[in-house]
C-alpha positions in Angstrom: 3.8 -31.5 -32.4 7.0 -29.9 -30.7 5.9 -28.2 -27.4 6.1 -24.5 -26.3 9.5 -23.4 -24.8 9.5 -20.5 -22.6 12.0 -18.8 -20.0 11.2 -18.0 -16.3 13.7 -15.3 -14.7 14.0 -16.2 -11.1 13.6 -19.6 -9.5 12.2 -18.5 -5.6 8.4 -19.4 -4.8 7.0 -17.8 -7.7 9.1 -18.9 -10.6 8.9 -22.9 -9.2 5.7 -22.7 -9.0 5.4 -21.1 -12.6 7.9 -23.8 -14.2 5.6 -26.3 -12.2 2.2 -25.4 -13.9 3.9 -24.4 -17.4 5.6 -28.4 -17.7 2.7 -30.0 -16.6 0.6 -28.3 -19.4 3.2 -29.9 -21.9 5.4 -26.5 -22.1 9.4 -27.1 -21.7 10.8 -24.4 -19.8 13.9 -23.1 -19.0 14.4 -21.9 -15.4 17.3 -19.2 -14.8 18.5 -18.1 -11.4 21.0 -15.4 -9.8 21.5 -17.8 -7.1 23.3 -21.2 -7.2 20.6 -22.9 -4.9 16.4 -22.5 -5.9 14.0 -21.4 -3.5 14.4 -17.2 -3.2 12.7 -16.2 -0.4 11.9 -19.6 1.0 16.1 -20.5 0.9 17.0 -16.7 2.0 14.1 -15.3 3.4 12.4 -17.6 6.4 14.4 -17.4 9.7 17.3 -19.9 9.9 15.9 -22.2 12.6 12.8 -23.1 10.8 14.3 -26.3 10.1 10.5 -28.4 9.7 9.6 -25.5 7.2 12.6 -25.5 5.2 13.4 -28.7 4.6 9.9 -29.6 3.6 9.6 -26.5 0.7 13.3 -28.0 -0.6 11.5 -31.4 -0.9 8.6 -29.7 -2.7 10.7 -27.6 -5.0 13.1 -30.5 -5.6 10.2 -32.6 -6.9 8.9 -29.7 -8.7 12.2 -29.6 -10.4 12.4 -33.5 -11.5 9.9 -32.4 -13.8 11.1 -33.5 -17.5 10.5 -30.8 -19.1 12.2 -28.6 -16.6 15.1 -27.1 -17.5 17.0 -25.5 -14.1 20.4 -23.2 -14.9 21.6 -21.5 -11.9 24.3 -19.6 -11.5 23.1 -17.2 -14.5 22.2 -13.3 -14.1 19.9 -12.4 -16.2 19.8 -8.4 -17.0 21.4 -5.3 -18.8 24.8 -6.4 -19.0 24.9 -9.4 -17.1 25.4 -13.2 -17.9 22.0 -12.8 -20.6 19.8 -10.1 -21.1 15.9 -10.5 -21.9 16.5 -8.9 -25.3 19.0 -12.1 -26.1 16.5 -14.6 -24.4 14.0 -13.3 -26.8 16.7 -13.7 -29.8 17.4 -17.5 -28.9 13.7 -18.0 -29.9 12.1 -18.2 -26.3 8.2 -17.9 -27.3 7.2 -16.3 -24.0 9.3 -14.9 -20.8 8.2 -14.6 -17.1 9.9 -12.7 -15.2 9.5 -13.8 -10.9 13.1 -12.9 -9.6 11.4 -10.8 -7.0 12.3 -7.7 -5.5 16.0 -7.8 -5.2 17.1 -4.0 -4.8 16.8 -2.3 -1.6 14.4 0.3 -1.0 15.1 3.6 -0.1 14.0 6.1 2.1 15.2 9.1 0.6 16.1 10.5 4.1 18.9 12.4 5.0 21.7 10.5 6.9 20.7 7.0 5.3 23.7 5.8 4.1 25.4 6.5 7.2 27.9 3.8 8.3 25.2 1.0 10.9 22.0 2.0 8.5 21.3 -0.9 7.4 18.2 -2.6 5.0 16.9 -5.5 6.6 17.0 -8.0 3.6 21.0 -7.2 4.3 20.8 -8.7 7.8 18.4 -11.2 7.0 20.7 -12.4 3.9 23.6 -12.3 6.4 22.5 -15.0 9.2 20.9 -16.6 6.4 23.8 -17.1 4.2 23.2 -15.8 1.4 26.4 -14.7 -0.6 27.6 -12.4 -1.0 26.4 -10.8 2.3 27.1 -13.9 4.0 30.6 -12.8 4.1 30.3 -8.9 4.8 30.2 -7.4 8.8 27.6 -5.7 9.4 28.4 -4.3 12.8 25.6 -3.8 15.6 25.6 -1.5 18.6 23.4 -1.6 22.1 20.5 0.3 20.8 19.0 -0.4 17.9 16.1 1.1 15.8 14.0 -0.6 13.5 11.8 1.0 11.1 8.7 -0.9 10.4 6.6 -3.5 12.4 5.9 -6.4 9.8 7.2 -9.8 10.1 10.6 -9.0 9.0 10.9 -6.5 11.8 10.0 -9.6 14.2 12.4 -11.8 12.5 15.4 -9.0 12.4 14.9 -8.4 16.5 14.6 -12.1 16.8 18.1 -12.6 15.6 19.4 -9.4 17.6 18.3 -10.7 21.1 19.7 -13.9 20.4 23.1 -12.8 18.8 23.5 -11.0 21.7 25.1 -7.7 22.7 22.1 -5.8 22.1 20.6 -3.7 25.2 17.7 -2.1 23.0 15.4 -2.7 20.4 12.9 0.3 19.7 10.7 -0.5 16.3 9.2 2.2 14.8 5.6 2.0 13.6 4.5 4.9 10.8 0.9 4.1 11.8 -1.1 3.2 14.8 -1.4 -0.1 16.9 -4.6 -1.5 14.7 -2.2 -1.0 11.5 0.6 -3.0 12.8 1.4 -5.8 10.3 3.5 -8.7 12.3 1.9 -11.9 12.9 1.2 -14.0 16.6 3.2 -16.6 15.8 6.5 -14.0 14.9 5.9 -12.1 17.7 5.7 -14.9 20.2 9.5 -15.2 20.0 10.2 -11.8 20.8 7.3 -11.2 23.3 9.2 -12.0 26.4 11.6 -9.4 25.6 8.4 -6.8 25.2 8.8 -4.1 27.8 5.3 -4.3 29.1 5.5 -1.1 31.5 6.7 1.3 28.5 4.4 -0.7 26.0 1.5 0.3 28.6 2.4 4.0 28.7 3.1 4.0 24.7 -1.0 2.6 24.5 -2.3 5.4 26.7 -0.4 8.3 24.7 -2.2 6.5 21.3 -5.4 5.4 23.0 -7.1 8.9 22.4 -6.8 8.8 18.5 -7.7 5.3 18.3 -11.1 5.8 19.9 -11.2 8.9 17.7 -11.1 6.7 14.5 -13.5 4.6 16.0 -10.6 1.3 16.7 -10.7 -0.8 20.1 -7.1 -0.9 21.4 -9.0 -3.9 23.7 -8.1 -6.1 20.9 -4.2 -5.1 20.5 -3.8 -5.3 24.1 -5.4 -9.3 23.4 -3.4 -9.7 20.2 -0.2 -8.7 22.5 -1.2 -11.0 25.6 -2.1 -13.8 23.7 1.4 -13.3 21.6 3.0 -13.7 25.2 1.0 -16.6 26.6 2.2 -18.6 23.2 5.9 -16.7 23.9 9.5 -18.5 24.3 11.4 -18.1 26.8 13.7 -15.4 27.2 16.9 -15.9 25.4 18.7 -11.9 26.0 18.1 -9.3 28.1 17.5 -7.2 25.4 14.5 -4.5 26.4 11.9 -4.7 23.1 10.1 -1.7 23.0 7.1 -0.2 20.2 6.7 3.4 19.0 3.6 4.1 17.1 2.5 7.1 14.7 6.5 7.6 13.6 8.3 8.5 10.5 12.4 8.6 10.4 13.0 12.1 8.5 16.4 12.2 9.6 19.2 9.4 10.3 22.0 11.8 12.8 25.7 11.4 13.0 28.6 11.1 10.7 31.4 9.1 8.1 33.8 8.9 11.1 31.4 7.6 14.7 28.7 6.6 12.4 24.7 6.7 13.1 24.0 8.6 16.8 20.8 9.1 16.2 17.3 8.6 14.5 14.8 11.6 14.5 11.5 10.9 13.9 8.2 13.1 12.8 5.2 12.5 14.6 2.3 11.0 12.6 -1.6 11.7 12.9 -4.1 9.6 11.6 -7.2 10.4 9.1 -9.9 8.1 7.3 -10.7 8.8 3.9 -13.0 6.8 1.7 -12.0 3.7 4.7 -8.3 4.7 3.9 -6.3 4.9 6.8 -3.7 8.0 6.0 -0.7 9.3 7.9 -0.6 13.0 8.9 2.3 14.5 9.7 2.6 16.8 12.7 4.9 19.5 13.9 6.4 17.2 16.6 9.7 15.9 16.5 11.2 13.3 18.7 15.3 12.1 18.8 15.9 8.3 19.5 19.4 7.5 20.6 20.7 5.0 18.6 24.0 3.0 17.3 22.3 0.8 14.6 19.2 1.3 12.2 17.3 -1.4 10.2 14.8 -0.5 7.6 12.6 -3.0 7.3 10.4 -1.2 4.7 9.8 -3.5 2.0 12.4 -4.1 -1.1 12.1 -2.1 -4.5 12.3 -4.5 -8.4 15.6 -4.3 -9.6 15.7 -1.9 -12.8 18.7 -3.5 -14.0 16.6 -6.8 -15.5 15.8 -4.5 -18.4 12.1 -3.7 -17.9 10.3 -0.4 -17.0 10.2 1.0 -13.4 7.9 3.3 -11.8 9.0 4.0 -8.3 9.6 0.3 -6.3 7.3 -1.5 -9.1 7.5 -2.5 -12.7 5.3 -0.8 -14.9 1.9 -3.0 -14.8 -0.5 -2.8 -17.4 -4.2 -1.6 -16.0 -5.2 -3.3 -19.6 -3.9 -6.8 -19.8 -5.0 -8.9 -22.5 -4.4 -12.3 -20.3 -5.8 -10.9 -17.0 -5.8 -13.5 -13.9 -8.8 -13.4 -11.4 -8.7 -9.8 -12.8 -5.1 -9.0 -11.9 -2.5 -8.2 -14.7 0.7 -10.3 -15.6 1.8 -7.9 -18.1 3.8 -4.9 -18.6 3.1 -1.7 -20.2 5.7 0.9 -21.5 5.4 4.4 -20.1 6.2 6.0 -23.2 4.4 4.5 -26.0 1.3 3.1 -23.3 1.1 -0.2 -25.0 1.6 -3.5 -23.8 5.0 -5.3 -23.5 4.2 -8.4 -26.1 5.3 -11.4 -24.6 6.9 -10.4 -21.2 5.3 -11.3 -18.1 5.8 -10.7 -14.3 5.0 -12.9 -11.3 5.2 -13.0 -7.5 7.3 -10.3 -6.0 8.4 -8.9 -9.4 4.4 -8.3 -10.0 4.0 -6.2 -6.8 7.2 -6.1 -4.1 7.3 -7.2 -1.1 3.8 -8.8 -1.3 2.8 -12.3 0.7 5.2 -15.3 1.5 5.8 -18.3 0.2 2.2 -19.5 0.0 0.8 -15.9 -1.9 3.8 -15.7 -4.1 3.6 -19.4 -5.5 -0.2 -19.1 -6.1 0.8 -15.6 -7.7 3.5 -17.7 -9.8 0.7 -20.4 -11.0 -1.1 -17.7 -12.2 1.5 -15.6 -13.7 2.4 -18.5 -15.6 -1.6 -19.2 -16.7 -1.2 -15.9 -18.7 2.0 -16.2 -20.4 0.1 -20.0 -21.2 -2.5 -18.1 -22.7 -0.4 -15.7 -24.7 1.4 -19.0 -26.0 -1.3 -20.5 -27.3 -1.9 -17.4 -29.5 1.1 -17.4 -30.8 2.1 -19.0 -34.5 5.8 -18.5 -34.4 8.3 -20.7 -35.1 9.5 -23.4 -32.0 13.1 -23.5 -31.0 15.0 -26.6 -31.1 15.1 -27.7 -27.3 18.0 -29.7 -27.3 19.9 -26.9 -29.4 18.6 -24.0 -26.9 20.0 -25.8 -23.9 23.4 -26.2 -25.5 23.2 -22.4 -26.4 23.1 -21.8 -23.0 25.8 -24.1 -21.2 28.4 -22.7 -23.2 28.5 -19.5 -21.7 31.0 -18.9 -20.2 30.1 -19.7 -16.8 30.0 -22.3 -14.1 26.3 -23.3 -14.4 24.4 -25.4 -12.1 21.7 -28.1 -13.5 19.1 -29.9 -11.7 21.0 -32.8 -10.5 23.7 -31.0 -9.1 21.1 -29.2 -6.7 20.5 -32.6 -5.2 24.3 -33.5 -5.2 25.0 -30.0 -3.1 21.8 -30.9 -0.2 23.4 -34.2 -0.2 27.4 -33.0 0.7 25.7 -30.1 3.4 23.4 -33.0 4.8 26.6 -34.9 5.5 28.5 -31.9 6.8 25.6 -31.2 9.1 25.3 -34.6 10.6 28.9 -35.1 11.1 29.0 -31.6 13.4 25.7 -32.7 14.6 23.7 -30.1 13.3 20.1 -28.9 12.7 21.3 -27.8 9.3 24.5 -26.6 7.7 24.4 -24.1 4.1 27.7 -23.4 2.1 27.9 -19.4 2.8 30.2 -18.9 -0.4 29.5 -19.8 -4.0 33.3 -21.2 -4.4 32.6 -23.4 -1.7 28.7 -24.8 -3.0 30.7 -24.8 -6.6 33.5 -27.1 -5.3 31.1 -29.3 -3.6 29.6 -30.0 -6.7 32.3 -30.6 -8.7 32.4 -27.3 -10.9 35.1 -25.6 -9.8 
């Protein structure tokens, strides 16, 4: 009997872990991704000097990828009017398609001033010193003061890079809620502690100290979570002055096309707890923070180019899946007739943005790929010829990039690196990770 075939759109945590459990329950599946090299958030998304880290989730995907019936094409966009749409996946005979390639447009926040030249997302910055083309080769230039918006561990990461590029006098990250809601780790914030302006940290504690004994929170235990972060710290690499604002929304970005941002304004933020809820207020207060640079480090929205129904920064999920997971849902729904998608499924970031690391989104890929399984197995149609399917595919007229020629691009970076003697070295162009591999 001929096994399953099935397509997987996007190859980063969630779509390796997918193709993973799919092949080793006898289904051949063909993996697509944007990206020349796998790996998604765990290539592009951990901070460059995580070396340990990164080498050892390349070894894990690489194995994951040696699978036979693993299929890997890289290189290919898949989406209205790119290299293959879903609609033609689903034409070549592909008897099921998840769709993991994460949350790859940037979210907005509809504020006035935002596209000001030095407003910046932070997935730009991060893909930047992590090399991810194209914004590997755009400037992205960075003034003295610098306001972040958001306190999660991307905010840590973003003023971790800033202190040690240098050049940077000050670092003021913007918090929408209160000091119990903030959302970066110890272990991130250890490498940014030393930089923490403890003086101005202690006065920012005693102006929010009030409404936190109001709502019935201890700010004893963020003063611990902060001390123990700088016990475990680094040592200081910049002179940069780290600073935290709490209970602030940007509602305005100030300045203009010619000098670019000048300033950030911010609305002041109350707190209320409804049904154990924690929900922002806003106030009549207003405060102005002088500023050169902005980085929104707000969380990513799906990309609505892929070809499948958006509300707001999510696809449409069903509340009424008929393969639920642990009682989460893997399918889509459309808005205007409110059935089910047949036969589409969604994973990982692509399931709900922004959401967990590399750990969270794999499991969430595992499981993803449990219900399109399931939905499979239901299924009488008619199997495409494997063999054939593949061929289909490599004459597109594109340079595509197979399995073994991932192992054939570590291999000519491992050499560059250890000739240079370095840590780590990654092709910043396509052209240059194409040539490497013989393609172009």
């Amino acid at each position: 009997m001929n096994p399953k075939v099935v397509a997987i759109v996007g190859a980063g945590p969630a779509g390796l872990f997918a193709a993973k459990t799919l092949a080793e329950k006898d289904v051949r599946v063909a993996l697509f991704n944007r990206d020349i090299r796998p790996g998604g958030l765990a290539e592009y998304g951990i901070y460059p000097e995580k070396h340990v880290l990164k080498n050892g989730l390349r070894r894990q995907f690489t194995s994951f990828l040696e699978h036979k019936n693993i299929a890997y094409f890289g290189n290919i966009e898949v989406g209205e009017g790119k290299d293959l749409s879903l609609p033609q996946l689903e034409n070549m005979g592909f008897q099921g398609i998840l769709v993991t390639a994460g949350a790859q447009k940037i979210k907005e926040l509809k504020v006035e001033g935002e596209s000001l030249p030095r407003v910046y997302h932070a997935w730009e910055i991060v893909s930047k010193y992590n090399n991810l083309p194209p914004y590997s080769q755009i400037e992205f230039p960075i003034g003295e003061k610098v306001v972040i918006v958001g306190v999660g561990n991307v905010m840590a990461d973003v003023a971790r890079y800033l202190i040690q590029k240098g050049g940077v006098k000050e670092i003021t990250a913007v918090a929408r809620r209160g000091p119990a809601e903030i959302k970066f780790h110890e272990t991130e914030f250890a490498h940014i502690a030393q930089n923490l302006d403890l003086s101005d940290f202690e006065a920012e504690m005693e102006r929010v100290t009030p409404l936190m004994l109001k709502l019935g929170q201890d700010p004893n235990e963020t003063w611990a979570f902060i001390e123990k972060a700088c016990e475990n710290c680094e040592e200081k690499t910049g002179d940069t002055n780290f600073r935290l604002r709490f209970l602030k929304s940007p509602v305005r970005f100030w300045g203009d096309e010619h000098r670019g941002l000048q300033g950030v304004e911010c609305i002041e933020n109350s707190l209320v707890e409804e049904n154990h809820v924690m929900k922002t207020i806003p106030t009549a207060l207003h405060t102005i923070f002088d500023a050169d640079t902005a980085i929104l480090a707000v969380g990513s929205s799906v990309d609505d180019g892929i070809g499948l129904p958006v509300s707001k920064d999510q696809f449409t999920i069903s509340p009424y899946p008929d393969y639920p997971q642990d009682g989460i849902s893997y399918e889509l729904m459309d808005p205007d007739s409110g059935a089910n998608i047949s036969g589409v499924f969604v994973a990982g970031w692509s399931r709900l943005a922004s959401y967990g690391l590399v750990g969270i989104s794999g499991k969430d890929g595992s499981r993803g790929a449990q219900a399109l399984f399931e939905f499979i197995q239901d299924g009488d149609g008619e199997k495409p010829d494997w063999e054939l399917l593949q061929s289909q595919i490599r004459n597109l007229k594109k340079e595509i990039v197979d399995k073994k020629m991932i192992g054939q691009l570590y291999k000519a970076e491992a050499e560059i690196a250890a000739k240079n003697g370095l840590a780590e070295y990654k092709f910043p162009t396509n052209q240059e990770m194409l040539t490497a591999i013989g393609l172009v």
